[in-house]
C-alpha positions in Angstrom: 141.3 -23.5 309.6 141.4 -20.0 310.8 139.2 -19.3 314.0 136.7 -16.3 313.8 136.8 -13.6 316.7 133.8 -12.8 318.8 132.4 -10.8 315.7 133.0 -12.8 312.9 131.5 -15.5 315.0 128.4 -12.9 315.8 129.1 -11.9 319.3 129.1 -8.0 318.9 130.0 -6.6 322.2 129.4 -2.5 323.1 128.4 -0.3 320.7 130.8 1.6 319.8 132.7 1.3 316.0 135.7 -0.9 315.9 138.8 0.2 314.2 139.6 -1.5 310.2 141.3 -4.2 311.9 140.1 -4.0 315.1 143.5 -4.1 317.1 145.6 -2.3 319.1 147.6 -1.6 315.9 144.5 0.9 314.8 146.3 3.7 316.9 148.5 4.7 314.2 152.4 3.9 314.6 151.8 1.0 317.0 153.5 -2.0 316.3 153.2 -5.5 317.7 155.7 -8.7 318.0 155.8 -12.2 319.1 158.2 -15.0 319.6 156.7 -18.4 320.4 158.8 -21.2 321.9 157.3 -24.4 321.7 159.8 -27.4 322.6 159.0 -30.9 323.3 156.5 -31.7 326.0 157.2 -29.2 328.6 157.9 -25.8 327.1 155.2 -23.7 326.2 156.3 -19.5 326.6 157.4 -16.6 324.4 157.6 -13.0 324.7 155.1 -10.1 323.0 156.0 -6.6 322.3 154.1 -3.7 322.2 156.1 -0.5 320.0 154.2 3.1 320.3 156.2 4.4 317.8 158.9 2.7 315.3 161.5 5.4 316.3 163.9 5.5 319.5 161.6 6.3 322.5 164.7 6.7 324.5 164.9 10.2 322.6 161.3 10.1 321.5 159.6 9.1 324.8 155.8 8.8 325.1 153.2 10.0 327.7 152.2 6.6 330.2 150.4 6.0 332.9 150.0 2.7 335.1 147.5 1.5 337.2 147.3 -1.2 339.8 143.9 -3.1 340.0 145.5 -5.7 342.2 149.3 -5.7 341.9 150.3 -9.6 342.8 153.0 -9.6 340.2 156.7 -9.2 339.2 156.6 -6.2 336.6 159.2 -4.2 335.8 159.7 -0.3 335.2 156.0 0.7 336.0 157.6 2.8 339.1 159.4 5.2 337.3 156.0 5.3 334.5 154.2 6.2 338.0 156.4 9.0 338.8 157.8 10.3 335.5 154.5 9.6 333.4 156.6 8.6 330.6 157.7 5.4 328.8 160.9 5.0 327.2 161.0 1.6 325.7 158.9 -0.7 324.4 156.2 -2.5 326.4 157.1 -6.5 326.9 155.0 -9.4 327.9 156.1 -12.7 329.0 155.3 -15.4 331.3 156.2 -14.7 334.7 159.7 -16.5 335.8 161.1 -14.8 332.3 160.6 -11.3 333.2 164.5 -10.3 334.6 165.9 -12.1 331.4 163.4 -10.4 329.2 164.8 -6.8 331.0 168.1 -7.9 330.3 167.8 -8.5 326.5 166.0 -5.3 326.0 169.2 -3.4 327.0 171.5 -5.6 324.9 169.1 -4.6 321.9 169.1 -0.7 322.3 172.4 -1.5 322.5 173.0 -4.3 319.2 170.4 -3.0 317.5 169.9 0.4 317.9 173.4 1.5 318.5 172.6 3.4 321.8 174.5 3.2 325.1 172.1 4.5 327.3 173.5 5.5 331.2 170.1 4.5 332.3 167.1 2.6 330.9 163.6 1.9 332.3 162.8 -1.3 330.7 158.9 -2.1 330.8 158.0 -6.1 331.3 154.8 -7.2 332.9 154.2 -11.1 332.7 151.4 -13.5 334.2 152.2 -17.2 335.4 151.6 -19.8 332.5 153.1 -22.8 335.0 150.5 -25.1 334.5 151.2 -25.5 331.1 155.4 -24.9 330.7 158.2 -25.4 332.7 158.7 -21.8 333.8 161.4 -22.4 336.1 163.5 -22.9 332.9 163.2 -19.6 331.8 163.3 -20.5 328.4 162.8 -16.9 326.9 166.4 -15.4 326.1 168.1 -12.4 323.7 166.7 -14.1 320.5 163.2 -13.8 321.4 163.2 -10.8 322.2 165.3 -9.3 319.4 162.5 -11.2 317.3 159.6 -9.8 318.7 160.9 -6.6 319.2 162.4 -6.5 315.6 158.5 -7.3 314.3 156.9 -4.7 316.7 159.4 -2.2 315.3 159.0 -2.8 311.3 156.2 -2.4 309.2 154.9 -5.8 309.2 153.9 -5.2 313.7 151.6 -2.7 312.4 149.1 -5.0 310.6 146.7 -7.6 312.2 148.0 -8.7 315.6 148.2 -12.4 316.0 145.9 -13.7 318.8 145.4 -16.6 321.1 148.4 -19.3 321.4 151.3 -16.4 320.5 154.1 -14.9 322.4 153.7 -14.3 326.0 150.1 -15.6 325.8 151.3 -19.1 324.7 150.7 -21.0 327.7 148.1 -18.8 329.6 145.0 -20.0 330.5 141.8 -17.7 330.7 138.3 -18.6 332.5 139.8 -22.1 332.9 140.0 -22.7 329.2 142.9 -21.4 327.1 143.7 -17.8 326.9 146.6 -15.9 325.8 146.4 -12.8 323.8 143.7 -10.3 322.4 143.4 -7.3 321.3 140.2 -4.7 320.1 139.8 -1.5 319.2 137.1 1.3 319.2 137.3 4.5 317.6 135.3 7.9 316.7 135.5 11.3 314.8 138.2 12.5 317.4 140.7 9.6 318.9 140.9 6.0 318.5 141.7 3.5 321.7 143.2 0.4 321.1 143.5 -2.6 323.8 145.4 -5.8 323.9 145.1 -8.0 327.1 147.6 -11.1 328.4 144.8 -13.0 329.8 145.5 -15.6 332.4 142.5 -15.1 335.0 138.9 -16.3 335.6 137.5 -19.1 336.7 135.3 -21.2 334.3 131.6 -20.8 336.4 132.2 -16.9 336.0 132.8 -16.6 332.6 130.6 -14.1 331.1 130.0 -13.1 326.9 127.9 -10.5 326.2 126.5 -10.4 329.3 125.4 -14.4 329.4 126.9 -16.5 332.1 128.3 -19.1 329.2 130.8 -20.7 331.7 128.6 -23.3 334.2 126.5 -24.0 331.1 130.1 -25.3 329.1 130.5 -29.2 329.4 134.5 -29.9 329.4 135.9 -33.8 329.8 136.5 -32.7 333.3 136.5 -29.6 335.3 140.4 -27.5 334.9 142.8 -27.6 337.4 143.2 -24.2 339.0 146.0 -22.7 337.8 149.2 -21.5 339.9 148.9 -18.0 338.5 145.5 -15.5 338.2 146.5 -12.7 336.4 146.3 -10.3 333.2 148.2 -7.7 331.6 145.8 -4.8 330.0 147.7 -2.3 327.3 146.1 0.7 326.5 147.3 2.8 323.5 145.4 6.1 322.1 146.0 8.8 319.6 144.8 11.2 321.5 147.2 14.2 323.4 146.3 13.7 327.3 148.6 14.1 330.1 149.6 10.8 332.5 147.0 11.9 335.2 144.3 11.9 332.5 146.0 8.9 331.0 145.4 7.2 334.3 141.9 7.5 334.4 141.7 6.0 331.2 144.0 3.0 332.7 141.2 2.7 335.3 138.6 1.9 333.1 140.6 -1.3 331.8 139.0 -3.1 334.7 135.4 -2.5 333.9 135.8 -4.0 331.0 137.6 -7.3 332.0 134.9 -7.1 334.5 132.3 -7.6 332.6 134.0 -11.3 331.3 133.5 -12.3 334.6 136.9 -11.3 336.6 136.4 -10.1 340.4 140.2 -9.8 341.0 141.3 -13.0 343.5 144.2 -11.9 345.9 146.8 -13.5 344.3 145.8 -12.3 340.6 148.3 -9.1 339.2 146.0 -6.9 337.3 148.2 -4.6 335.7 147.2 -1.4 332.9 149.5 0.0 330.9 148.7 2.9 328.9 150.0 5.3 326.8 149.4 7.8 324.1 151.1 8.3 321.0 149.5 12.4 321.3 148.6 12.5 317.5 144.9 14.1 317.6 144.5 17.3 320.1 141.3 17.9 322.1 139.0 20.6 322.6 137.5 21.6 325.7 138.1 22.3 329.7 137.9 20.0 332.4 138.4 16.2 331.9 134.7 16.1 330.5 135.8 15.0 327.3 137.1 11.9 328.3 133.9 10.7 328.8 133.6 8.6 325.1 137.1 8.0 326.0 136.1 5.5 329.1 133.7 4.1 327.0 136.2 3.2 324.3 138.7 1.5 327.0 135.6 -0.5 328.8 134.2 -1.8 325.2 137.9 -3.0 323.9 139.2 -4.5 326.9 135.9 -6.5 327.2 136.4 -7.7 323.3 140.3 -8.2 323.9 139.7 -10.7 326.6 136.3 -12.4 324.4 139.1 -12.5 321.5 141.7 -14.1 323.3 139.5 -17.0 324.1 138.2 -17.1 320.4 141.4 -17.4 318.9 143.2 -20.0 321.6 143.1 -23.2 320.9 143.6 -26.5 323.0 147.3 -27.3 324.4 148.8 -30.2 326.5 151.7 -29.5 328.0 154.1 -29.5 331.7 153.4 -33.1 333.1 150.7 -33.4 330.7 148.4 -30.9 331.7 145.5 -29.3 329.2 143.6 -26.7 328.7 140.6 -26.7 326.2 139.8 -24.1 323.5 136.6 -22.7 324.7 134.2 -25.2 322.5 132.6 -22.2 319.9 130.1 -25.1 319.1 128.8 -24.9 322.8 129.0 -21.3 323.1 126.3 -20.7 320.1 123.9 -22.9 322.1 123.8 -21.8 324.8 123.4 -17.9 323.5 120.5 -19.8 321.1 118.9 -21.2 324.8 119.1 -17.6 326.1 117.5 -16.2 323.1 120.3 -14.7 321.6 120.6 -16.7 318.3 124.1 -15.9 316.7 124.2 -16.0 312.6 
């Protein structure tokens, strides 16, 4: 049985329009791909990628911008993004030990795949720790993985609806003490459309918040989740519309509001990375940064649904030494909105 998302299931957050298929992949030429390895009791990982366009960004490079809510993490190539205000390669997420072997395969396919022999390359991985759930000190993401997510992200089937939940580099995150993993939303208007997909592996479960109801210290689990030895998310921003990185970069900032509003206050050791970047399509009109205004909004509202999405679409795993985490119980969740007057259809 296919899971609803937070809509389908009632839960409408913001109040802005969603895109058709309300993902990431809205922002025209965007292209997702995942790899999922699932092996025996103890692996649980993969790798996602995130394509802004399906041509060679070496050549065709797009306008980025990065920002750093609280940067406990092991990301690669966001430096350069910083300085340059460009991205040259795909965006890849993994979990965390699997991030210098990820880099690696990403050169060997601009290199197999797309023939090029590039002098330099600023390969873009940002991961969060899934531990408690695989044996990441394997390091069980290799070239194959990634050639397969990236070869989905690139073709025309990574532009359609994104896989959520238990996929790729979300496959053994936890979110909010229940499973997480990936999500994605999008919002859009008469002038740009803003597309958001999170890597969410933060929160603790008394904190987490839906539509503005505290639904976390009213869930009943079997027993309360271990804590988890990573506390982190990854937060990709794409949009259509032609800014420069400094604008870009206030748009990154307003990722944060949005995953604030689930619940997150950002621990110390938690990387809270945003990646954003704009395929330019749709010009703007207007002096000053006022414009961006519905802009902000957009980013706040999607990365809010992302994060409600990824917990929608996980679903329970046992893995590493045995350990679970439970699907957030849907069943529970439309009581307790029902008990605070918020009956869901």
């Amino acid at each position: 049985m296919v899971k609803p998302r937070a809509r389908g299931f009632g839960v409408e957050l913001g109040s802005m329009k969603t895109g058709r298929l309300n993902a990431i992949t809205d922002v025209e030429g965007v292209g997702v791909g995942h790899s999922t390895v699932i092996e025996g009791d103890s692996v649980r990982t993969g790798v996602t990628a995130i394509a802004p366009h399906q041509g060679n960004l070496v050549k065709e490079k797009v306008t980025a911008a990065v920002d750093l809510f609280n940067a406990y993490g092991k990301s690669t190539g966001l430096s350069q993004i910083i300085y340059e205000g460009t991205l040259e390669t795909p965006i890849m997420l993994t979990e965390t030990l699997n991030t210098w072997r990820v880099a690696d395969a990403v050169v060997d396919y601009h290199r197999d795949r797309m023939g090029l022999e590039p002098r330099s390359l600023n390969v873009v991985v940002g991961e969060t720790n899934g531990g408690y759930l695989t044996d990441n000190l394997g390091r069980h993401v290799g070239a194959e993985q990634v050639f397969e997510a990236l070869d989905a992200a690139r073709s025309q089937s990574g532009r359609g609806q994104v896989q959520e939940g238990n996929v790729g580099g979300g496959t053994s995150m936890t979110g909010y003490g229940f499973k997480g993993g990936i999500g994605t939303s999008s919002r859009v208007s008469d002038d740009f459309t803003v597309g958001a997909l999170v890597q969410l592996n933060c929160g603790s479960m008394e904190d987490l918040t839906i539509a503005g109801i505290l639904v976390g210290r009213e869930i009943k689990l079997p027993k309360k989740p271990e804590i988890s030895p990573g506390n982190s998310i990854m937060m990709i921003i794409a949009t259509d519309l032609a800014v420069d990185s400094r604008q870009l970069w206030k748009v990154a900032k307003r990722s944060v509001l949005g995953l604030a509003r689930t619940g997150t206050y950002g621990g110390n050791g938690s990387g809270d990375f945003t990646i954003a970047f704009t395929t330019g399509k749709r010009p703007h009109e207007g002096y000053g940064d006022e414009f961006l205004n519905p802009v902000y909004k957009a980013t706040v509202e999607a990365t809010e649904e992302a994060v409600v999405n990824a917990l929608f679409a996980a679903e329970t795993m046992i893995g590493y030494k045995g350990h679970v985490r439970h699907a957030l119980p849907l069943d529970q969740v439309r009581e307790i909105f029902s008990r605070n007057g918020r009956s869901l259809p």
